[in-house]
C-alpha positions in Angstrom: 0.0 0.0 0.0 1.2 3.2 -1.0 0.3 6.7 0.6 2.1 10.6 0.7 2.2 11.2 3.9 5.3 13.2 4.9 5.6 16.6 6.7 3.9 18.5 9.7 0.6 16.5 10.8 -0.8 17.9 14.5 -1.6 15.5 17.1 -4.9 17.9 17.5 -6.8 19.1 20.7 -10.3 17.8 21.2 -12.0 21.6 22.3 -14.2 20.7 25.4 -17.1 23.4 26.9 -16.3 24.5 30.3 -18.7 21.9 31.4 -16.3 19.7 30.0 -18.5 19.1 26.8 -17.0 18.2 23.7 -17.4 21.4 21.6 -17.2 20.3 18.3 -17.5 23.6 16.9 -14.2 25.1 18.6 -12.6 21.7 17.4 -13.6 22.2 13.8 -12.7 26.2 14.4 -9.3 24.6 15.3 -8.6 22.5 12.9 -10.0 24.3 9.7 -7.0 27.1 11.8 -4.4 24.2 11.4 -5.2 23.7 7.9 -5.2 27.0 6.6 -1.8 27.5 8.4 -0.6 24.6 6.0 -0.1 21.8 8.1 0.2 18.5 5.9 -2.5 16.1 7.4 -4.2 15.8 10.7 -4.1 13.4 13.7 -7.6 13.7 15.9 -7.5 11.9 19.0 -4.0 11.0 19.9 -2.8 11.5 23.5 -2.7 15.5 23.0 -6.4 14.7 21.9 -7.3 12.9 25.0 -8.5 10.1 23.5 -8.8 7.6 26.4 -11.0 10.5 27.9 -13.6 10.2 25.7 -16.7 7.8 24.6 -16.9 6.2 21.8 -19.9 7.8 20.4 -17.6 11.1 21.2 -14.5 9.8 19.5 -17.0 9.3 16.0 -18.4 12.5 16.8 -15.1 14.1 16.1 -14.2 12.2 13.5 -17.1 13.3 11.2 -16.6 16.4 11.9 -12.7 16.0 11.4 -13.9 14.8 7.9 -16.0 17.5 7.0 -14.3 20.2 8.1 -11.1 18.8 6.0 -12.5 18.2 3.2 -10.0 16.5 1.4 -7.5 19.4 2.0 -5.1 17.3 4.0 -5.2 13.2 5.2 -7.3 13.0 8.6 -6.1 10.3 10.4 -8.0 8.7 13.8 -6.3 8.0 16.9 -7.1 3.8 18.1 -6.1 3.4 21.9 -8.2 1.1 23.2 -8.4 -1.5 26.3 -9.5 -4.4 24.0 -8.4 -5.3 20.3 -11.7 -6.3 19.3 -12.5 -2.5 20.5 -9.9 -1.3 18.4 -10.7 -3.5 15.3 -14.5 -2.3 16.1 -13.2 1.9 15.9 -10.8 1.3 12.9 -14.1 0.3 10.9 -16.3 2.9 12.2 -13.6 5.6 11.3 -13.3 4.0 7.5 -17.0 4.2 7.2 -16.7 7.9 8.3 -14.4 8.7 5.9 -10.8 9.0 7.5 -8.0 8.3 5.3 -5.9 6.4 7.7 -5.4 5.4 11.8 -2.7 6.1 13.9 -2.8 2.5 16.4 -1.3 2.3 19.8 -1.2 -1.1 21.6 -3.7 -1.9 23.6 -4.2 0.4 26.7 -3.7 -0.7 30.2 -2.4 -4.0 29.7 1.0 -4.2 29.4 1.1 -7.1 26.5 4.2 -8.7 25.1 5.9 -8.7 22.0 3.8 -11.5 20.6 0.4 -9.9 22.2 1.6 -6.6 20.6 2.1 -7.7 17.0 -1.1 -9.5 17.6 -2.7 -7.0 18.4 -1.8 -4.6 15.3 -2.2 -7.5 12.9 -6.2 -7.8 14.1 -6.5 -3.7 13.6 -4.7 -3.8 10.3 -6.9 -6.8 9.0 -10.1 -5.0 10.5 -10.1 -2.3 8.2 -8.8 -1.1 4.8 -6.8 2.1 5.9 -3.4 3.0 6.2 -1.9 2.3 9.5 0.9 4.6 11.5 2.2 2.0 14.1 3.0 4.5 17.4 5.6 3.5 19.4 6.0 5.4 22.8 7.3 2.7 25.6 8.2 6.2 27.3 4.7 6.5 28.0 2.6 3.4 27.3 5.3 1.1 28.5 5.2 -1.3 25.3 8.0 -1.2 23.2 8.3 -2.2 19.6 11.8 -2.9 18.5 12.8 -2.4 15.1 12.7 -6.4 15.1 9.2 -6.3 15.7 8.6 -4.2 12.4 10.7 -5.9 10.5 8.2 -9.6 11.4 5.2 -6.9 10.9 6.6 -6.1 7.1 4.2 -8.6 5.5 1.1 -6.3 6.9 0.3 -4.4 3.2 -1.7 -1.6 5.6 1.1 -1.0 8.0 2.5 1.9 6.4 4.5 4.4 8.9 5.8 4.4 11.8 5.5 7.2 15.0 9.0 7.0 16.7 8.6 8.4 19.9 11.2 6.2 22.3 12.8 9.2 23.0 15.9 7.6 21.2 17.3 9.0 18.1 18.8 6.1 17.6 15.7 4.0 16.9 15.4 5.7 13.1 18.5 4.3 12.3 18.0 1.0 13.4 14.6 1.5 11.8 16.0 1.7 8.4 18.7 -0.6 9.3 16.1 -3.8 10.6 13.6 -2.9 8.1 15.1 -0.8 4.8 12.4 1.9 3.1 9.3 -0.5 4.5 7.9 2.2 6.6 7.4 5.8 6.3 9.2 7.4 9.6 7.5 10.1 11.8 9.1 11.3 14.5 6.9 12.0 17.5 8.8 14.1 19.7 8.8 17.8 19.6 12.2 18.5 20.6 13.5 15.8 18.8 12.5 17.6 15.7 15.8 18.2 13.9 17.5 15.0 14.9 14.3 13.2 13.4 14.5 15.0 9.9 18.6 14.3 10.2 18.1 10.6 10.4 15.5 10.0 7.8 12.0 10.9 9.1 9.2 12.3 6.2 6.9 13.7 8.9 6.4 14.8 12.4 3.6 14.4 14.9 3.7 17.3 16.3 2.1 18.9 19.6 3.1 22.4 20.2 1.9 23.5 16.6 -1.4 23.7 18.0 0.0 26.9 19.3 2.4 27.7 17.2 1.5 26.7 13.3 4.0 29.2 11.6 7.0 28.4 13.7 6.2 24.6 13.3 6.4 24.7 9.6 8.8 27.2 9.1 11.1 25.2 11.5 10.4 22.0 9.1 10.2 23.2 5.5 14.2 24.9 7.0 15.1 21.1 8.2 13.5 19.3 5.0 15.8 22.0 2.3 18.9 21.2 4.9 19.0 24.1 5.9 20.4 23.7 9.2 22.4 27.0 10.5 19.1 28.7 10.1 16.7 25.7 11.6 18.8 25.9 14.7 18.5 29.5 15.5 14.9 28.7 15.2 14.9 25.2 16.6 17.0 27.2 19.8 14.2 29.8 20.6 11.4 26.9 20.4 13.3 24.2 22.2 12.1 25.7 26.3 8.4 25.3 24.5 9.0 22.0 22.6 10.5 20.8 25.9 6.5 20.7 27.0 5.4 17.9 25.1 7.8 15.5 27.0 6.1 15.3 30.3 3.2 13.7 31.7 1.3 17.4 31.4 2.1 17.0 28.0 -1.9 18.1 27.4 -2.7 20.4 30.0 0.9 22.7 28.8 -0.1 22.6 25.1 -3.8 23.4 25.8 -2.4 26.3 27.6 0.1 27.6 25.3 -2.7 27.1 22.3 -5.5 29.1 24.8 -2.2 32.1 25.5 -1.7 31.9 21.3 -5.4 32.6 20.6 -6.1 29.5 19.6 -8.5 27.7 21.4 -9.1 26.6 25.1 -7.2 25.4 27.7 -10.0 23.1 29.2 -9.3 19.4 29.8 -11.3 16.9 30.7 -10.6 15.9 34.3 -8.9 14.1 36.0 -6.7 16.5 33.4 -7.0 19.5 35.9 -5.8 23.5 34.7 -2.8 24.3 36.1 -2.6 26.3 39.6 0.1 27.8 41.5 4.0 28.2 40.8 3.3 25.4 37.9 0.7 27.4 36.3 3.0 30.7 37.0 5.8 29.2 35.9 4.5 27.1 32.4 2.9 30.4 31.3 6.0 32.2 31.3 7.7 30.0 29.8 4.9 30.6 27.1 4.9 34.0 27.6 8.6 34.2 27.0 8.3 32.4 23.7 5.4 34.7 22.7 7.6 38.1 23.3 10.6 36.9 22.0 9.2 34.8 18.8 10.8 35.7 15.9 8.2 35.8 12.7 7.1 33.9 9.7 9.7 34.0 7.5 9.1 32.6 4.2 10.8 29.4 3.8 
């Protein structure tokens, strides 16, 4: 199977009312933002789009309205992180009758499976529907890990397309290409990892803080992509205090901030994803602030 996908593609906010309500209005407001910016595809309902927070009649919710409001403009891929794989084979073919173009799978949630319950476990989803598959690898987080071994057995799943590297290891992309050739398109998945990603071979990014920060995002990579590094790292050296947010466990609570401080959307979370209070709050949002003062411009690229 053969797809394009390479380049910037946010890990989107779901927009909730202050009720906590998914407001699928803001989210569409958001995303129809993102695209207009020029981001090169979408991912609704990763982490950053607290998927495991919501139902599934809300997770299909967004995903129509994740269709519609792209309209072809740009690949909308659906998050799958669910507790069961029959759950997850269930959502991959809701979200290809919707109309997504492709699903970005994580293991299964919770359980901590092995490496033969993991490939298991993505052979079901890519056999449960006919759409493109990004694989996302985060053992940082989820606690799974699969090794570039693992990929290379997985090779003979036609749907299995890309990869999300987001070990926190650099490394991984070479061993990547080393365990497994061109097979796989490579993401990288870690915003401050950006420049080392595109370096070692990654086409794309998932990327988090572009919810806030769309021009600087794509600037940054279109200066990576044409190897233009001396002026990527000036850049890459203002961001890196923001990108630095989308490595802890607040990943979602600090990028719903900065996006609310950018004029972007809201920084309401569904609990237990509480706001921020106190020196953290003080101290994230000027951090923020800092990066708003001192950011340098769109410059074309």
């Amino acid at each position: 199977m053969t797809v394009e996908w390479q380049g910037v593609f946010p890990a989107v906010t779901t927009q909730f009312t202050t009720a906590e309500a998914v407001d699928v209005e803001a989210t569409r407001a958001h995303i129809d933002m993102l695209i207009r910016a020029g981001v090169h595809g979408l991912v609704m309902l990763g982490t950053v789009g607290e998927n495991c927070s919501l139902s599934a009649d809300e997770k299909r919710t967004i995903m129509q309205a994740a269709v519609e409001t792209a309209t072809g403009r740009v690949p909308v891929l659906a998050g799958v992180a669910e507790t069961t794989t029959a759950q997850a084979c269930r959502f991959a073919a809701d979200v290809e009758a919707i109309g997504a173009q492709g699903l970005m799978v994580l293991p299964a949630m919770v359980y901590k499976s092995d490496a033969r319950e993991t490939m298991a476990h993505y052979r079901a989803v890519a056999q449960a529907s006919a759409l493109p598959i990004m694989c996302y690898n985060n053992p940082v987080t989820y606690g799974i890990d699969i090794t570039p071994d693992m990929f290379a057995e997985l090779g003979d799943e036609p749907t299995l397309v890309a990869i999300k590297e987001s070990s926190d290891d650099p490394r991984r992309l070479t061993d990547l290409v080393n365990a497994c050739g061109e097979r796989y398109i490579l993401f990288g998945g870690v915003d401050d990892l950006v420049m080392e990603s595109v370096m070692l071979g990654a086409q794309g990014t998932v990327a988090g803080l572009v919810n806030a920060f769309p021009e600087e995002t794509l600037q940054l990579w279109a200066m990576a992509v044409q190897g233009r590094y001396a002026e990527a790292l000036d850049l890459y050296r203002w961001f890196m205090p923001v990108l630095h947010l989308d490595c802890h466990p607040k990943l979602v609570q600090y990028i719903k901030l900065a996006q609310a401080m950018c004029g972007y959307g809201s920084e309401i979370c569904r609990a237990p994803r509480l706001a921020l209070e106190g020196e953290e709050r003080a101290r994230i949002m000027a951090l923020i602030q800092q990066a708003i003062d001192t950011r340098p411009g769109a410059k074309a690229a």
